[in-house]
C-alpha positions as CSV (number, residue, x, y, z in Angstrom):
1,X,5.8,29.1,-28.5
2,X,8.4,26.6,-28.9
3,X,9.7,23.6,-26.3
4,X,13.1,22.5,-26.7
5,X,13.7,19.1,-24.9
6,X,17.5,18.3,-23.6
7,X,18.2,14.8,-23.4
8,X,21.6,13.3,-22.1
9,X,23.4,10.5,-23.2
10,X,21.1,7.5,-20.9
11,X,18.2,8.8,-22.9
12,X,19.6,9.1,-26.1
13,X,20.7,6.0,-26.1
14,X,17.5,5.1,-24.9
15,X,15.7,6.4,-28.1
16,X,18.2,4.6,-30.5
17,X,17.0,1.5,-28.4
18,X,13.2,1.9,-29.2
19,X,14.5,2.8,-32.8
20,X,16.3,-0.4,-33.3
21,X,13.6,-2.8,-31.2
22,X,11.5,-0.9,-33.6
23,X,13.0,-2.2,-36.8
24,X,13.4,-5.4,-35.3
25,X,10.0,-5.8,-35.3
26,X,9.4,-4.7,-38.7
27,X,11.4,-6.8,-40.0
28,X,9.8,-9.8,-38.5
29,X,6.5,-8.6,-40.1
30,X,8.1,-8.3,-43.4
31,X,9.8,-11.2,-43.5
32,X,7.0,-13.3,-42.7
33,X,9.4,-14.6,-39.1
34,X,6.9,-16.3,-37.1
35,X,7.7,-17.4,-33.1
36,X,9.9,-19.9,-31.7
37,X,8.7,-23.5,-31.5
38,X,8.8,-23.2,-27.5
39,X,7.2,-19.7,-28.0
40,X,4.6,-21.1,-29.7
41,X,4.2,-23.8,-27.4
42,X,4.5,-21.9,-24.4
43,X,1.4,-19.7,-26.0
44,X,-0.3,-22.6,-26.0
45,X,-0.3,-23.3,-22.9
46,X,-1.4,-19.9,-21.6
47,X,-3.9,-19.6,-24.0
48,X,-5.3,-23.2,-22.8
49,X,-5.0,-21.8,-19.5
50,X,-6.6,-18.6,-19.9
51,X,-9.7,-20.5,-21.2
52,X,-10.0,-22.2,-17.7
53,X,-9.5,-19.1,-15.7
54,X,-11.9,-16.7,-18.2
55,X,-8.9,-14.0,-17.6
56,X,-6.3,-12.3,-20.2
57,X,-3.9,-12.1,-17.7
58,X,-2.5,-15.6,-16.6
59,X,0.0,-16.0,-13.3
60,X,1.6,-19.7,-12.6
61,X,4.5,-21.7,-12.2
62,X,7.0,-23.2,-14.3
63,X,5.8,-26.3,-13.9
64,X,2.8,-26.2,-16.3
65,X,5.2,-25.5,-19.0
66,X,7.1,-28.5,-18.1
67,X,6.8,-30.7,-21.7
68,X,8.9,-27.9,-22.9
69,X,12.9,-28.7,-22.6
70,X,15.0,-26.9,-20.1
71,X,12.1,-24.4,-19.3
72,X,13.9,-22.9,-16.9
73,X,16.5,-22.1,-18.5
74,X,14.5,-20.7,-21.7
75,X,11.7,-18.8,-20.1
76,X,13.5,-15.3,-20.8
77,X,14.2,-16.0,-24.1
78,X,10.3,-17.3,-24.8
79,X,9.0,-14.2,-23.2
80,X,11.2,-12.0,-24.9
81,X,10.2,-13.8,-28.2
82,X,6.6,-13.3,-27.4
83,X,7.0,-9.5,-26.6
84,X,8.8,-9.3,-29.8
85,X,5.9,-10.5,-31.9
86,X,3.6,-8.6,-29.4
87,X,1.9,-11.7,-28.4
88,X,2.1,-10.4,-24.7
89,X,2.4,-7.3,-22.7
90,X,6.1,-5.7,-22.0
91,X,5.1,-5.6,-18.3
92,X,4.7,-9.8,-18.4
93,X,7.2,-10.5,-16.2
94,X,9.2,-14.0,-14.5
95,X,9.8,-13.6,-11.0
96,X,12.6,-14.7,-8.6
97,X,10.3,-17.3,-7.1
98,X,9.7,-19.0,-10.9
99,X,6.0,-17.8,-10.8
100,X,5.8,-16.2,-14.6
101,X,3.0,-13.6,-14.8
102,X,1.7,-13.3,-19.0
103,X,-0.3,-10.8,-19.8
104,X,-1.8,-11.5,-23.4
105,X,-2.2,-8.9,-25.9
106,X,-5.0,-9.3,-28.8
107,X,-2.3,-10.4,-31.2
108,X,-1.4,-12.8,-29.1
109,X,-5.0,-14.2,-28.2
110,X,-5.7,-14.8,-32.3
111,X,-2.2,-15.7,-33.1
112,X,-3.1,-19.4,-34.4
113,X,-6.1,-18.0,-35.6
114,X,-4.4,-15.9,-37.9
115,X,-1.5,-18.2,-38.1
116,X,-4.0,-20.8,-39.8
117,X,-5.4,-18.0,-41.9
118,X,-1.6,-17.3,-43.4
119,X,-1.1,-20.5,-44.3
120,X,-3.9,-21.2,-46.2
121,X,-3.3,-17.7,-48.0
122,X,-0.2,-19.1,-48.6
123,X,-1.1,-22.4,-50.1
124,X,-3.9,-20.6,-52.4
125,X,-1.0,-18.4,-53.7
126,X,1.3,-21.2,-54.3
127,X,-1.4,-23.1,-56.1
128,X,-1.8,-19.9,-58.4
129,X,1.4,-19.7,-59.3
130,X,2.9,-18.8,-62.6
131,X,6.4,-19.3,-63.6
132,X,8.0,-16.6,-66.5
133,X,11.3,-17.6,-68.2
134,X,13.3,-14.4,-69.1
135,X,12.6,-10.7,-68.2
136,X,8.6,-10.0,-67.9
137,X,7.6,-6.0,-67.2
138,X,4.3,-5.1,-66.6
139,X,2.6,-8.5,-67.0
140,X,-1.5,-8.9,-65.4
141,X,-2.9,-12.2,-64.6
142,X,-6.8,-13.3,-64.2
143,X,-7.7,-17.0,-64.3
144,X,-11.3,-18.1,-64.5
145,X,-12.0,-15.1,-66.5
146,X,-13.4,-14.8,-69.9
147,X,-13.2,-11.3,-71.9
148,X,-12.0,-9.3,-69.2
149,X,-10.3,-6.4,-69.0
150,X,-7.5,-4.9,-66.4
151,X,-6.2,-1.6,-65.4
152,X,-2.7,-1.1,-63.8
153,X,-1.6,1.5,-61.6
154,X,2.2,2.5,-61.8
155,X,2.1,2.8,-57.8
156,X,1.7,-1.1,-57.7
157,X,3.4,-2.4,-54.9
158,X,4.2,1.0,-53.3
159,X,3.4,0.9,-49.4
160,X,2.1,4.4,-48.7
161,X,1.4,3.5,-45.0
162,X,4.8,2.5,-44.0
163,X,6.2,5.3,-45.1
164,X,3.7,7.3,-43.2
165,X,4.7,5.8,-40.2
166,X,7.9,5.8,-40.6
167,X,7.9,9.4,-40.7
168,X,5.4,9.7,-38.0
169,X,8.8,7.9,-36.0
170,X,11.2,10.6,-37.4
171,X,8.9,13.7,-36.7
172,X,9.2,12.0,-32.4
173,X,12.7,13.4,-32.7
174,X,12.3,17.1,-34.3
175,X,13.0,19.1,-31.4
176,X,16.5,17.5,-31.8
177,X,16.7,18.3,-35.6
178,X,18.0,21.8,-35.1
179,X,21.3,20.3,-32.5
180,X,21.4,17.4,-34.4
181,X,21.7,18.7,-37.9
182,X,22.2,22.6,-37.0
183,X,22.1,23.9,-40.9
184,X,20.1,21.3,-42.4
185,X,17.5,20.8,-40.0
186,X,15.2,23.1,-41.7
187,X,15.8,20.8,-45.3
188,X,14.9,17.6,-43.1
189,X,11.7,19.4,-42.2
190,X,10.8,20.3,-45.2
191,X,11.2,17.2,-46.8
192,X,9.5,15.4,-44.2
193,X,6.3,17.9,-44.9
194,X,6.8,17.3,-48.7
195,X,6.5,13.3,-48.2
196,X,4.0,13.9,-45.5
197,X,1.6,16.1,-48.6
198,X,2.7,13.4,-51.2
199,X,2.0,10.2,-49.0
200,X,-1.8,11.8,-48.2
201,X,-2.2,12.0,-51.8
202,X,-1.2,8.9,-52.5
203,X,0.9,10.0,-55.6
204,X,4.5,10.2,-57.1
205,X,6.0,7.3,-55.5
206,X,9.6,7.7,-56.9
207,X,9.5,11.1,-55.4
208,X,8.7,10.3,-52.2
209,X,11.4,7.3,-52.4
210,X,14.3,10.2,-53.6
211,X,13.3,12.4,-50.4
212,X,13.8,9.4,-48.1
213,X,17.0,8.8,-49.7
214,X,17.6,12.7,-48.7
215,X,16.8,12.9,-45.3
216,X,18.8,9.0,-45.2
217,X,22.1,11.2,-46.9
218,X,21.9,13.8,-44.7
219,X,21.3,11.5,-41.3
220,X,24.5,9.4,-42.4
221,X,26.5,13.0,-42.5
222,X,25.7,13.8,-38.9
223,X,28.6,12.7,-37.2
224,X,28.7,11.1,-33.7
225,X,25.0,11.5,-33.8
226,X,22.7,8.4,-32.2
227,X,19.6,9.8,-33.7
228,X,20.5,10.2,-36.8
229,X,22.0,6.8,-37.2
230,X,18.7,5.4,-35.4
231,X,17.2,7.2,-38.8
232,X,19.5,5.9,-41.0
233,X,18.6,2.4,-40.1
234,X,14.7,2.9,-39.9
235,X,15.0,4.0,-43.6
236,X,17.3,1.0,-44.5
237,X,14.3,-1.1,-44.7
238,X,12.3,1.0,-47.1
């Protein structure tokens, strides 16, 4: 038995939404885009403040966040930085009477923690590195190695779990595929199963990149259609 689910246009538009926010987010991991100076100020301050009250969710005013200019006009910003990064909840909230009510996430409890951790990843890496003049393929390094030996796999670089979840996102949206696409749908599915088989196996990388490019192709040549341009940018970033 199959469930068809009829959306109109408020929640449409609200899946495009959680598509883009989605994206956004990604590409803040990828890029390496850490939080605001005030974000991570204001963090601070909960975080100090959660020590004292022995509680993950922290409730006060304003006014302990004073050292940070124009507070009040910034707060919304901060906290919308902070959900962005998933440093706090989506329900922490700033109320009319300027009480602001965080409520941490894990991420956003070991944020320096891992901060710290990143940047002394990142200094060992720019200590190791090796500078190439002119076009270098297939080159392996070891330092502080004597007679060793190296094998290389042609899937080097190749993140099989993005694209897994990345499809997990485009499979939320099937029981649209058939209005959506109407005669394609049933080639988006089977795509989707084929990169589904081939990520699981871990194999065939330029395959799997030739089917996204498919179900990208035949996204961009639904017309008019918010779910298939919410698809078409979630696969930009592959």
């Amino acid at each position: 038995m199959s469930i068809s689910v009829k959306l109109n246009k408020n929640g449409i538009k609200k899946l495009q939404r959680e598509l883009e926010q989605e994206m956004k987010k990604r590409t803040i991991v990828r890029e390496g885009v850490g939080l605001r100076k005030d974000s991570e100020k204001f963090l601070k301050i909960v975080l100090e403040k959660r020590e004292e009250n022995g509680s993950d969710i922290v409730t006060c005013t304003l006014d302990m966040f004073s050292e940070i200019p124009n507070i009040e006009f910034n707060v919304g910003n901060i906290m919308d930085d902070l959900k962005l990064h998933n440093c706090i909840s989506s329900n922490s909230t700033v109320f009319i009477s300027g009480e602001v009510q965080v409520i941490l996430t894990i991420d956003g409890i070991e944020y320096f923690k891992e901060k710290e951790i990143q940047m002394k990843e990142n200094q060992r890496i720019t200590n190791n590195t090796n500078n190439f003049y002119g076009e270098v393929t297939g080159v392996q390094i070891q330092q502080g190695t004597v007679n060793s030996s190296q094998s290389q796999s042609v899937n080097q670089g190749f993140d099989y779990a993005e694209v897994a979840e990345i499809i997990q996102k485009i499979k939320k949206y099937d029981s649209f595929f058939d209005d959506e696409y109407g005669e394609n749908a049933l080639e988006m599915r089977n795509k989707i199963d084929e990169i589904e088989d081939l990520v699981q196996k871990e194999e065939n990388p330029s395959r799997i990149k030739a089917l996204l490019n498919d179900i990208k192709n035949l996204s961009i040549g639904v017309a008019g259609s918010l779910i298939a341009s919410g698809i078409v940018t979630l696969l930009s970033r592959v």
